[in-house]
N, CA, C and O atoms as a Tinker XYZ file with bonds, in Angstrom:
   240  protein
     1  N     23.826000    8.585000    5.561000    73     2
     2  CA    24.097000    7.169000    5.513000    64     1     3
     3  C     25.598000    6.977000    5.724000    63     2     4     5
     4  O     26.393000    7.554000    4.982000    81     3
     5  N     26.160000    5.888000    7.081000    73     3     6
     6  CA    27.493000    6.073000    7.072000    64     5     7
     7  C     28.007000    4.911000    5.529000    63     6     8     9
     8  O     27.191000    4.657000    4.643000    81     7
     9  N     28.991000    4.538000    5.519000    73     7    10
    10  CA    29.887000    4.593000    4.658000    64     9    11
    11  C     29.997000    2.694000    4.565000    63    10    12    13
    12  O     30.297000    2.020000    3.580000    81    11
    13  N     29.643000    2.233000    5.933000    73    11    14
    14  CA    29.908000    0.835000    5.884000    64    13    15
    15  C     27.915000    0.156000    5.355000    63    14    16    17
    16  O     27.570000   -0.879000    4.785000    81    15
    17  N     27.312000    1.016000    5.749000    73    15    18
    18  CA    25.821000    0.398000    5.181000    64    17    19
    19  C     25.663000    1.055000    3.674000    63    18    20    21
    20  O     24.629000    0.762000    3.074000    81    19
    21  N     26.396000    1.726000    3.169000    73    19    22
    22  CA    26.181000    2.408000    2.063000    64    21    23
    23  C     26.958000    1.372000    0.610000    63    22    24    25
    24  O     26.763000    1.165000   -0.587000    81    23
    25  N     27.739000    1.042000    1.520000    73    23    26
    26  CA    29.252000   -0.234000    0.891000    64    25    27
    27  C     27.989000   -1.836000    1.174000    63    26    28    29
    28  O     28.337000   -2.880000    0.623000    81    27
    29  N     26.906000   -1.846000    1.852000    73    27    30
    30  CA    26.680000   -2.988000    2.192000    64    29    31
    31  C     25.185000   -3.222000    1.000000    63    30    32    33
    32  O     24.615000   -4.106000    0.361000    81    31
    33  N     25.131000   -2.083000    1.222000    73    31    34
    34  CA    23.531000   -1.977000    0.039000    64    33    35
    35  C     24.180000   -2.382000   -1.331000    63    34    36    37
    36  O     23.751000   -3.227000   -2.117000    81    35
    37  N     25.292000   -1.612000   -1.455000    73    35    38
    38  CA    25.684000   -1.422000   -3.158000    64    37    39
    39  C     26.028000   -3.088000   -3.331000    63    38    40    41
    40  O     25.523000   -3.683000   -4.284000    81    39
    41  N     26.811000   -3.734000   -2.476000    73    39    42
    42  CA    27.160000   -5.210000   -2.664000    64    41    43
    43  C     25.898000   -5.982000   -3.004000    63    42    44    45
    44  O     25.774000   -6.832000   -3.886000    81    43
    45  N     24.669000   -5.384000   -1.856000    73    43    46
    46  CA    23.676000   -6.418000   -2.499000    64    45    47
    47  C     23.162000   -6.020000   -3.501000    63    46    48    49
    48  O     22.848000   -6.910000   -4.292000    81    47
    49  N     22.906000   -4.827000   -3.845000    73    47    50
    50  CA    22.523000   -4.401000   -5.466000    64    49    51
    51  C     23.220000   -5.003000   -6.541000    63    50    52    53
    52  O     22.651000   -5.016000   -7.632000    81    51
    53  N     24.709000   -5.666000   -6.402000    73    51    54
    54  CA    25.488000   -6.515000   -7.056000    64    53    55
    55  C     26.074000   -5.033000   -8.171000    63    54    56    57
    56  O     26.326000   -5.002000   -9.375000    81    55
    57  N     26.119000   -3.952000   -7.100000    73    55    58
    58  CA    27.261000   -2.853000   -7.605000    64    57    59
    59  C     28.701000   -3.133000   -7.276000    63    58    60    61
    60  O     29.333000   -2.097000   -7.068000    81    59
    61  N     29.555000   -4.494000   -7.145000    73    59    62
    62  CA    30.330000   -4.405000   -6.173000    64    61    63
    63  C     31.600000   -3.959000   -7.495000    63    62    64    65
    64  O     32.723000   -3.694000   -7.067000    81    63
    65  N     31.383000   -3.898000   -8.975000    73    63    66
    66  CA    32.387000   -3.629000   -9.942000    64    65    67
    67  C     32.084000   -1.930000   -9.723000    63    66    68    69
    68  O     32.955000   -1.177000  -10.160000    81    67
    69  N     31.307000   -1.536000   -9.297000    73    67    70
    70  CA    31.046000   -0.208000   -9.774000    64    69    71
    71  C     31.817000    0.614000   -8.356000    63    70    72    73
    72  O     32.672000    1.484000   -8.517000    81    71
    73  N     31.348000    0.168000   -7.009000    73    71    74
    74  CA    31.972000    0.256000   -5.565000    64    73    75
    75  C     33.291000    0.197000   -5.995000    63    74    76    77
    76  O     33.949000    1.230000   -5.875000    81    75
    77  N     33.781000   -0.713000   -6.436000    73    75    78
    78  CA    35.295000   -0.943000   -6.721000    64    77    79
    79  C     36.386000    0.239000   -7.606000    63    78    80    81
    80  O     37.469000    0.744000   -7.311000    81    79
    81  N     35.267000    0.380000   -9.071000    73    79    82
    82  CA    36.068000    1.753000   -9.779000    64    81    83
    83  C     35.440000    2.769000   -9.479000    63    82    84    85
    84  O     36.164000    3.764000   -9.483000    81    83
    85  N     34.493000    2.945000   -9.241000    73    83    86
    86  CA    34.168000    4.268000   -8.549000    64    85    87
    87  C     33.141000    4.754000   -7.366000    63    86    88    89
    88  O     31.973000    5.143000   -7.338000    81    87
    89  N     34.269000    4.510000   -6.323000    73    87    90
    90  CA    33.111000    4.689000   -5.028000    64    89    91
    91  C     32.661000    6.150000   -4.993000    63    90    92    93
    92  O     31.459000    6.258000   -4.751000    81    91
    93  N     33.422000    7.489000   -5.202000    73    91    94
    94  CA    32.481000    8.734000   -5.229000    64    93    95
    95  C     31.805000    8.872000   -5.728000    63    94    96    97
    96  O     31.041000    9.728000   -5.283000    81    95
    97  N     31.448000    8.301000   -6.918000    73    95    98
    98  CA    29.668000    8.168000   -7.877000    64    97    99
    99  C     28.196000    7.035000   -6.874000    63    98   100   101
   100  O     27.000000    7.226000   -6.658000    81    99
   101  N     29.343000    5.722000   -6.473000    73    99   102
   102  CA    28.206000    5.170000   -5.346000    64   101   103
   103  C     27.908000    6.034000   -4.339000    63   102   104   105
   104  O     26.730000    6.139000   -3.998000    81   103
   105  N     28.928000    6.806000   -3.687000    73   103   106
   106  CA    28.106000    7.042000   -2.460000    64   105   107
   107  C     27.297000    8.173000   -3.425000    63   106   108   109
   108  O     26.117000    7.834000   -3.505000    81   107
   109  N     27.532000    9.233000   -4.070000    73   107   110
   110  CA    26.845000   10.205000   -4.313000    64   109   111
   111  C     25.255000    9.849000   -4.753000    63   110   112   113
   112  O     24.205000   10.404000   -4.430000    81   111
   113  N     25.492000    8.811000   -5.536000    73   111   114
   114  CA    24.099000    8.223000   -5.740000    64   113   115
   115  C     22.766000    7.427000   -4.530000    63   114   116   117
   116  O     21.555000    7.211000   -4.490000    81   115
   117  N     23.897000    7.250000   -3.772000    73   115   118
   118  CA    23.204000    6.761000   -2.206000    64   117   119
   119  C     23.300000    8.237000   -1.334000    63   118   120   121
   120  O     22.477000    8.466000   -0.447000    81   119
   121  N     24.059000    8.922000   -1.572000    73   119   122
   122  CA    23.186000   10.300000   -0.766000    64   121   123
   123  C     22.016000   10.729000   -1.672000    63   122   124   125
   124  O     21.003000   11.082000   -1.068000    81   123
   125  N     21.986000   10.753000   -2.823000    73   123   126
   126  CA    20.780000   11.497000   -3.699000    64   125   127
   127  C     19.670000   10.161000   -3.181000    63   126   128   129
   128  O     18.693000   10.472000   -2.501000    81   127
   129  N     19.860000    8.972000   -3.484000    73   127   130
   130  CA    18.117000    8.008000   -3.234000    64   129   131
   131  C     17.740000    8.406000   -1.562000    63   130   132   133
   132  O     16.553000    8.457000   -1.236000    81   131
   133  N     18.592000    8.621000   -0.765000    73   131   134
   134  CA    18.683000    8.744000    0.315000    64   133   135
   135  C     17.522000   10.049000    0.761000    63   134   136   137
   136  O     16.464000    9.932000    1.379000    81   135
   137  N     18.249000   11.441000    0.126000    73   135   138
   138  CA    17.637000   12.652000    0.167000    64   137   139
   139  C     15.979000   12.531000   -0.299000    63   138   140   141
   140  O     14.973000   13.038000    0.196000    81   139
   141  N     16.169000   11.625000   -1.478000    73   139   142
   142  CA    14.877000   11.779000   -2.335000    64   141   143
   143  C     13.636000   10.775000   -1.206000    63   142   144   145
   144  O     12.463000   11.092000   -1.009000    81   143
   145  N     14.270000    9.702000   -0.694000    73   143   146
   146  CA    13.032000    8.954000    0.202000    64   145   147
   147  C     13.148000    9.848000    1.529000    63   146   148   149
   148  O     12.180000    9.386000    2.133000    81   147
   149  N     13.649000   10.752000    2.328000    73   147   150
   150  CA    13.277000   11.394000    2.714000    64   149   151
   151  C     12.388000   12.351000    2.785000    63   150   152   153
   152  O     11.955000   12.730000    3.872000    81   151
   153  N     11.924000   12.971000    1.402000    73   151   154
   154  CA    11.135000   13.832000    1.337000    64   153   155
   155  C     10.045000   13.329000    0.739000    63   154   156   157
   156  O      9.243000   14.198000    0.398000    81   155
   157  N      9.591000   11.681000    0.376000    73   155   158
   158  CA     8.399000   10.960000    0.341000    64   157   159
   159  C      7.962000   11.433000    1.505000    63   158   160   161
   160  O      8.552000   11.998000    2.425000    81   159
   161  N      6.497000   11.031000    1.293000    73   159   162
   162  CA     5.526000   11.335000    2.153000    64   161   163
   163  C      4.494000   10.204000    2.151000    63   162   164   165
   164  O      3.828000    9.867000    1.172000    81   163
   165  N      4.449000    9.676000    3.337000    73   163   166
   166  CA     3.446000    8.328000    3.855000    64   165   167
   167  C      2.494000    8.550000    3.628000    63   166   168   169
   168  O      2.528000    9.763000    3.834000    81   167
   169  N      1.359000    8.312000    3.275000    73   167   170
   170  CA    -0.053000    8.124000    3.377000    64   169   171
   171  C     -0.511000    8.261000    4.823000    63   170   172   173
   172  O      0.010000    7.614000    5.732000    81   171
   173  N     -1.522000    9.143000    5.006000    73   171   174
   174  CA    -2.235000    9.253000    6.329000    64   173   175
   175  C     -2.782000    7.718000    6.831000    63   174   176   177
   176  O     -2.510000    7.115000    7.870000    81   175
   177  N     -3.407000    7.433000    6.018000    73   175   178
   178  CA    -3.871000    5.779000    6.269000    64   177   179
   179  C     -3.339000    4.649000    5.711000    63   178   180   181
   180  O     -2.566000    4.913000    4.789000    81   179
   181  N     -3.456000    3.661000    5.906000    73   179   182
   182  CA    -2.715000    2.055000    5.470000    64   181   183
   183  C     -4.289000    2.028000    4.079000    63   182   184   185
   184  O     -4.186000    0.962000    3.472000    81   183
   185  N     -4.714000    2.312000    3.892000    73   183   186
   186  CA    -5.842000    1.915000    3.144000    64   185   187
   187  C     -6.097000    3.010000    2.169000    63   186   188   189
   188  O     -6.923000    2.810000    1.279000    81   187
   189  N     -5.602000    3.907000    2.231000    73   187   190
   190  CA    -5.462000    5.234000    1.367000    64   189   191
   191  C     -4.988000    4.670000   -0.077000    63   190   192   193
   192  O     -3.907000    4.081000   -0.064000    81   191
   193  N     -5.581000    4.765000   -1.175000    73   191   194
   194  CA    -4.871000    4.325000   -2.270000    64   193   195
   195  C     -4.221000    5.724000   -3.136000    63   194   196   197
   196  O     -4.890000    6.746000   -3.291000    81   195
   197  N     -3.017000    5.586000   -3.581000    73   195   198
   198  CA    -2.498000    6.936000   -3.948000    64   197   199
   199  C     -2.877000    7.730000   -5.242000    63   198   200   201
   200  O     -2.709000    8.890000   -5.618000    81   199
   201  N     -3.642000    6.255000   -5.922000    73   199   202
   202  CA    -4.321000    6.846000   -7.245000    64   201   203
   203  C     -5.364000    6.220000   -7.605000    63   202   204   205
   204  O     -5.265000    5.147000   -7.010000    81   203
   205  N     -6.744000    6.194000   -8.480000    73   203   206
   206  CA    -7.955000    6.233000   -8.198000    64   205   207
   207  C     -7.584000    4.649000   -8.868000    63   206   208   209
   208  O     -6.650000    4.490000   -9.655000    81   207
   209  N     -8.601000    3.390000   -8.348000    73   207   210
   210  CA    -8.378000    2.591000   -8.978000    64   209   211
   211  C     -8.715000    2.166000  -10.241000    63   210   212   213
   212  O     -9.913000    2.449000  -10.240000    81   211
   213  N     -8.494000    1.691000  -11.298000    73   211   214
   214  CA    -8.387000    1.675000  -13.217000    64   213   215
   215  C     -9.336000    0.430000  -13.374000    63   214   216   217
   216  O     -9.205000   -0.661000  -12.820000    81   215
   217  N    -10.184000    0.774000  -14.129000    73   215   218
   218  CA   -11.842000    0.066000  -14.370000    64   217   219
   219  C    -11.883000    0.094000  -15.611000    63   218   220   221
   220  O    -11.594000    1.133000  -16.204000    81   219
   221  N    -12.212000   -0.918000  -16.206000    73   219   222
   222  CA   -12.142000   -0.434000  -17.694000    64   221   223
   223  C    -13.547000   -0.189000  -17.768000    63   222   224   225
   224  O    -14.276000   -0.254000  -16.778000    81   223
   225  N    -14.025000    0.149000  -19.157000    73   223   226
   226  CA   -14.949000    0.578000  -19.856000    64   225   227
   227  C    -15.740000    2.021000  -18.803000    63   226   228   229
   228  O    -16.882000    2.387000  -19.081000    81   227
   229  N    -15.216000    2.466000  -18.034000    73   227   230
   230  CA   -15.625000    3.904000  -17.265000    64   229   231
   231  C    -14.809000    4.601000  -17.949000    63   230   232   233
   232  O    -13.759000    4.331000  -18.533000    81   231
   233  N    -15.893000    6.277000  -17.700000    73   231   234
   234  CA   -14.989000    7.288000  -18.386000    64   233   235
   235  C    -14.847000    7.328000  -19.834000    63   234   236   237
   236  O    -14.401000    8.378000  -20.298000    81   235
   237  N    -15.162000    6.324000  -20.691000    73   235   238
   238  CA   -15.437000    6.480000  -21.897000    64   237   239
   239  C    -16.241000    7.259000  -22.460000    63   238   240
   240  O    -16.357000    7.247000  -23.685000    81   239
């Protein structure tokens, strides 16, 4: 992530006190969310649900 969209996210996150005293903790934290949605993994299908759907009174 370059440096001017990384400065543009944190503003809208309304990090702009945190950008200000400490930008090597923002970016480091925008390379780590960065790394981590990279190695998500999409669903084969749009309709795939990722966990079984919650019914009550089943399974009791």
């Amino acid at each position: 992530m370059d440096k001017a969209t990384m400065e543009l996210l944190a503003r809208r996150a309304g990090l702009d006190k945190a950008l200000a005293e400490f930008p090597e903790d923002v970016a480091a934290a925008a390379k780590q969310a960065a790394d981590v949605t990279s190695k998500i993994k999409a669903p084969a299908s749009a309709a795939a649900e990722p966990w079984p759907p919650m019914r009550a009174g089943r399974g009791l």
